[in-house]
C-alpha positions as CSV (number, residue, x, y, z in Angstrom):
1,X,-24.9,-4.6,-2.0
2,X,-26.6,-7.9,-1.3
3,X,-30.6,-8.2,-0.7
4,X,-29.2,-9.3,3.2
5,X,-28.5,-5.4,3.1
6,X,-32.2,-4.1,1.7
7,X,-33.2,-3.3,5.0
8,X,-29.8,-0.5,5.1
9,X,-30.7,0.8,2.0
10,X,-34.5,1.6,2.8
11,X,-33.0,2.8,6.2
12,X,-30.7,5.5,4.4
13,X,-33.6,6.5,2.1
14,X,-35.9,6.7,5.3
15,X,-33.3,9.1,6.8
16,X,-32.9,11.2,4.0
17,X,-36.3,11.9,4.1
18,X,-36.8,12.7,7.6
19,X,-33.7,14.8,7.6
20,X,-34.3,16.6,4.6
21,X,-38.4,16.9,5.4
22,X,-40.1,19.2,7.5
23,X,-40.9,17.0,10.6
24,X,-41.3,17.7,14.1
25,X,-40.2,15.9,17.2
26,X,-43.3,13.6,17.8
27,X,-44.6,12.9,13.8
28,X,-45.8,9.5,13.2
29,X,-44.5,7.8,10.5
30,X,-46.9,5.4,8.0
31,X,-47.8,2.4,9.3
32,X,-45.3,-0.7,8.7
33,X,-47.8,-1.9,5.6
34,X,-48.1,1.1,4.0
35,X,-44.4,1.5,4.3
36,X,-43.8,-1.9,2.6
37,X,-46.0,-1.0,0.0
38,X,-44.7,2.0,-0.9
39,X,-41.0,0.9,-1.2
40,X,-42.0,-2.6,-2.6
41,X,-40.1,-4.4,0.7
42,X,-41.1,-6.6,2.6
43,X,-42.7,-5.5,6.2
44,X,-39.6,-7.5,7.8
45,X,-37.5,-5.4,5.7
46,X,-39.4,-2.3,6.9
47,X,-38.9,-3.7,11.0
48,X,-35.2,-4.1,10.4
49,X,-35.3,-0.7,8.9
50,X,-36.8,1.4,11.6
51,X,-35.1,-0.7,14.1
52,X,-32.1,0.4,12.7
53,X,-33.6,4.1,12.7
54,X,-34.4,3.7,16.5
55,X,-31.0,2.4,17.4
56,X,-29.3,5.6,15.7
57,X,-31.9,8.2,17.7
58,X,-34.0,9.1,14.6
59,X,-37.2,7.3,15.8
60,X,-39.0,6.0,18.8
61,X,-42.1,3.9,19.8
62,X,-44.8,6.4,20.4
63,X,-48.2,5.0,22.1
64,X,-49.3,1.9,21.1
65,X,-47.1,0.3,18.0
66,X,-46.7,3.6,16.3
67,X,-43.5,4.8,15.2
68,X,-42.6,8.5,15.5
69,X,-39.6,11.1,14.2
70,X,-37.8,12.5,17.2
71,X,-36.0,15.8,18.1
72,X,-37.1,17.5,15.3
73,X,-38.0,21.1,15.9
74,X,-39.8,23.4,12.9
75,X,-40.7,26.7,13.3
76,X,-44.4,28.1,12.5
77,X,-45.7,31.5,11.4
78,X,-49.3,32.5,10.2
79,X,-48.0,36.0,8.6
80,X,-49.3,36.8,5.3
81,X,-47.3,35.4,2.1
82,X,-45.4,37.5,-0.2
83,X,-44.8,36.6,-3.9
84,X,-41.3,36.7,-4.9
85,X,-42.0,38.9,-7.3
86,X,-43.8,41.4,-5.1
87,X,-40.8,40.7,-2.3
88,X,-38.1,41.7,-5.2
89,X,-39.7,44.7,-6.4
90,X,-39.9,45.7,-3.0
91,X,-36.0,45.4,-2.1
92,X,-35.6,47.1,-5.8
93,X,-34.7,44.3,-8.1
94,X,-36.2,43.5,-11.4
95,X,-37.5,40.0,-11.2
96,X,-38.6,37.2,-13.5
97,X,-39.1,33.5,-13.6
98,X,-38.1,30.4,-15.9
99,X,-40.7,27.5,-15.3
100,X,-38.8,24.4,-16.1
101,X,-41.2,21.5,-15.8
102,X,-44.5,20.4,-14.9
103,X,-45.3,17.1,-13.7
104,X,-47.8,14.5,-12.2
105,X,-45.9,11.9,-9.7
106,X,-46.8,10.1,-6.5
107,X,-45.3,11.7,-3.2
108,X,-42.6,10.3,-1.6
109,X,-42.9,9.9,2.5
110,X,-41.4,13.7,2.9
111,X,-44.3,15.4,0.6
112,X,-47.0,13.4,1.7
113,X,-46.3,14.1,5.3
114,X,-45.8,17.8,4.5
115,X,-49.5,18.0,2.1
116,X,-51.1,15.5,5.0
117,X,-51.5,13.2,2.2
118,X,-51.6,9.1,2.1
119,X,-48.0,8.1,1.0
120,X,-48.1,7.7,-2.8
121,X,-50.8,10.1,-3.4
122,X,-50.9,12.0,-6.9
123,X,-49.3,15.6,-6.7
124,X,-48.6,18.1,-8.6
125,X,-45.1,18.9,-9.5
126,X,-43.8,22.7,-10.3
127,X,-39.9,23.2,-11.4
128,X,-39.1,27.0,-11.7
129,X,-36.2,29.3,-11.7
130,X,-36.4,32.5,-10.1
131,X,-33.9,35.3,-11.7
132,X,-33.0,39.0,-10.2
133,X,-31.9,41.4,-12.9
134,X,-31.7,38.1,-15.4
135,X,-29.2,36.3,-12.7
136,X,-30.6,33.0,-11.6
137,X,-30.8,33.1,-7.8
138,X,-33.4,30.6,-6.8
139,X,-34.0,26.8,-7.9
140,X,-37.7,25.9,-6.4
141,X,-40.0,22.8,-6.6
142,X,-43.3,22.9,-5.6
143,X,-45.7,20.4,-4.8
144,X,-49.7,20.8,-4.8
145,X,-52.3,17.8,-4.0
146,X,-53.3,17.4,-7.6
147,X,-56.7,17.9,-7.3
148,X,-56.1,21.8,-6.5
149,X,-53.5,22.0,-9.5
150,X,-56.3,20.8,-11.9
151,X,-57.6,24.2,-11.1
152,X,-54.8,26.6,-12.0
153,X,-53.5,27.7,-15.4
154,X,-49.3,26.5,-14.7
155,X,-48.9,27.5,-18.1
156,X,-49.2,30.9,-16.8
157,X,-46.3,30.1,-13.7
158,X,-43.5,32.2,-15.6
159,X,-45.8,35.4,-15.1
160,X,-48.4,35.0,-12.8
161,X,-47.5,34.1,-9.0
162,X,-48.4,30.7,-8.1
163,X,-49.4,32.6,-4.3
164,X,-52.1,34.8,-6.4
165,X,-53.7,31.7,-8.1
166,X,-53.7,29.8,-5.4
167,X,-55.8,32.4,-3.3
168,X,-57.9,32.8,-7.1
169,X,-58.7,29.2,-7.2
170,X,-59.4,29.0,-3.2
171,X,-60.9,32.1,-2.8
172,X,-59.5,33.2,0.0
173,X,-55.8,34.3,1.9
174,X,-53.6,31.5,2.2
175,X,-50.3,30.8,5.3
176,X,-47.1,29.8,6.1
177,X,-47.5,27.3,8.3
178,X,-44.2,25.7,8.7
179,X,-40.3,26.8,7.2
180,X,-37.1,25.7,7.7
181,X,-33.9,27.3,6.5
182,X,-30.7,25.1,6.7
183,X,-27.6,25.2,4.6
184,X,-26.9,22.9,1.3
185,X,-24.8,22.2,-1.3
186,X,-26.0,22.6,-5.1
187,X,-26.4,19.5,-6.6
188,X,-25.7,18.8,-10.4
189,X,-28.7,20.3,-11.3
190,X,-29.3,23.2,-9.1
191,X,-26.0,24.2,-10.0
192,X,-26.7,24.2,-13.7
193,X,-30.3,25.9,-13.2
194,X,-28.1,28.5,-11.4
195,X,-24.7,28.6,-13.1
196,X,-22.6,28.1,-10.4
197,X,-19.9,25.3,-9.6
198,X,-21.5,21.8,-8.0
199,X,-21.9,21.8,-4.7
200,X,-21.3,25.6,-4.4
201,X,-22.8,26.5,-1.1
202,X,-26.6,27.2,-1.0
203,X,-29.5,27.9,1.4
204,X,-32.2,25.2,1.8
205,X,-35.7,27.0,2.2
206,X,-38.7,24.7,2.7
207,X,-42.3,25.7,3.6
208,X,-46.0,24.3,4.0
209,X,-48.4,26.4,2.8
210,X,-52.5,26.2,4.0
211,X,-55.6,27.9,3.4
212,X,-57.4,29.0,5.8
213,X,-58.5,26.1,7.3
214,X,-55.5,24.9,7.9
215,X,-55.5,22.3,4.6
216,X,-51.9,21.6,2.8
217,X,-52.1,23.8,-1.0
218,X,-48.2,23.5,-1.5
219,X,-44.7,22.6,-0.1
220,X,-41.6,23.5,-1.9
221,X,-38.0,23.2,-1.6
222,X,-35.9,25.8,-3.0
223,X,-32.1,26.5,-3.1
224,X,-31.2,30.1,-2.7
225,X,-27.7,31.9,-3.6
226,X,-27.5,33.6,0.3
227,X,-26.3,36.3,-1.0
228,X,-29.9,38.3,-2.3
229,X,-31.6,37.2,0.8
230,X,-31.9,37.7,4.3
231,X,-33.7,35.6,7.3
């Protein structure tokens, strides 16, 4: 694809991420400079983008010049967080955990807007596998501002609960504030991570998780076989 196309190629990666983020109808979206600068386009290439996103109903002009994500509707919950380890012992499995990877990255448009951070911000990346009576059921990724992951022991993640360091290192409870559950397909490497066929169906989970003042400590994506849980 020619460069007269770069402005249809930052428009599908734009809609990925808003489609695949946990936005709301009414989120503004960075400005036009900080857009450009985080995709390495030009601003032009930016307009033509999100005039192209306007045109097919995934953004309008809010107030002013600002651009906003529309008809987008996440549900919220301040109920108390469970581990997965606590939750499985509970239903009467034996659980464990695999952590994959660890890794420092700048956030893409989708986890900064999720951690209220500036687009290309340092986070904290955590790969895991969760397992029920040694089957791996879950694929996860979570990401935490990296200032708060400077203050946990990861090495630890495969048998401590990230939920019970985080409320260590914060002292206090932490929140759900936003989830959404929609329905996937594994790719290549979810279905490895779970030994199951590519593009086997899977549920999508994602959730922002705050202290209690209402600050960003984590958002993750995970990919759950349906089958061991219930919403």
């Amino acid at each position: 694809m020619g460069a007269d196309h770069a402005y249809q190629r930052l428009a599908n990666r734009l809609i990925s991420e808003l489609t695949g983020g946990l936005w709301r109808n009414g989120d503004p979206l960075p400005s036009e400079n900080a857009l450009a600068t985080a995709y390495s386009v030009s601003r032009r290439t930016v307009r033509q983008a999100l005039e192209l996103l306007q045109r097919e109903g995934f953004v309008s002009k809010g107030q002013g010049r600002s651009t906003v994500y529309r008809e987008r509707a996440i549900g919220r919950s301040s109920e108390k967080l469970v581990d997965f380890p606590t939750a499985a012992r509970e239903a009467g499995f034996r659980p464990s955990t695999r952590l994959v990877s660890t890794a420092r990255r700048q956030a893409c448009l989708s986890a900064a807007h999720a951690l209220n951070l500036p687009l290309g911000s340092e986070v904290f990346e955590i790969r895991r596998v969760r397992l029920l009576e040694g089957r791996p059921v879950v694929h996860q990724t979570s990401l935490l501002p990296a200032a708060l992951a400077g203050r946990l022991d990861v090495a630890k993640l495969a048998d401590t609960s990230l939920y019970t360091m985080l409320r260590t290192a914060l002292a206090g409870e932490i929140f759900l504030a936003r989830e959404h559950v929609s329905l996937l397909t594994a790719s290549a490497e979810e279905a490895e991570a779970l030994s199951i066929p590519q593009a086997s169906p899977l549920l999508r989970v994602q959730r922002v998780v705050v202290d209690k003042d209402g600050t960003p400590v984590e958002y993750s994506n995970s990919a759950l076989q349906d089958s061991f849980f219930r919403f």
